[in-house]
C-alpha positions as CSV (number, residue, x, y, z in Angstrom):
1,X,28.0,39.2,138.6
2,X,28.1,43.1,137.6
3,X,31.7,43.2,137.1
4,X,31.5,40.2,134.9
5,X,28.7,41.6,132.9
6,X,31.3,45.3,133.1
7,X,33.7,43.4,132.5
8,X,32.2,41.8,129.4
9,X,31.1,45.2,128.1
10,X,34.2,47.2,128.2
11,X,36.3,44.1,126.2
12,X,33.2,44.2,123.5
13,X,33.4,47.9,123.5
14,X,37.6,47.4,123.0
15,X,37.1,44.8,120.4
16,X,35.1,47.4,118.0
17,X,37.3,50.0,119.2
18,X,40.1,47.9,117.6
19,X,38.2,46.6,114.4
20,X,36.8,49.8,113.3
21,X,39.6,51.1,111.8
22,X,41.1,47.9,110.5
23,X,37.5,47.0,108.6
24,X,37.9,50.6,106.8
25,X,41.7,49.8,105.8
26,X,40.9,46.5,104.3
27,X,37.2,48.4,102.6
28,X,39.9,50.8,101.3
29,X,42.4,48.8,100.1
30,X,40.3,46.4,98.6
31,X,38.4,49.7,96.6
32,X,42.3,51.0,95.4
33,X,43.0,47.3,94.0
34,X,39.8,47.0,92.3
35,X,40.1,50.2,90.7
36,X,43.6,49.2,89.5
37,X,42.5,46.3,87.9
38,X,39.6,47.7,86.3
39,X,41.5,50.8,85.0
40,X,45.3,50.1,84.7
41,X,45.0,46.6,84.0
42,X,41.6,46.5,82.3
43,X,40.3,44.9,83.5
44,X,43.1,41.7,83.3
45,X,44.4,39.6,86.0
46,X,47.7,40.3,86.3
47,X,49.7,43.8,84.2
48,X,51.7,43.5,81.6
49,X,55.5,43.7,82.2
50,X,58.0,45.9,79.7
């Protein structure tokens, strides 16, 4: 039963280990298109072309 429960906590540990970084990429990628939109686009959908 302990190495279960060892088990159990070192894949949890992993798992946040892992997403960590991948939550702050998307937080950060997700901030750079907003402010592209709002400033270089203001604030429209999609850019202008030409």
């Amino acid at each position: 039963m302990e190495i279960a429960f060892n088990r159990k906590v070192k894949i949890n540990f992993i798992n946040k280990i892992i997403r960590r970084p991948i939550t702050i990429m998307v937080h950060t990628y997700w901030q750079i298109g907003k402010r592209i939109v709002e400033q270089e686009q203001q604030g429209n959908s999609r850019a202008r072309y030409g």
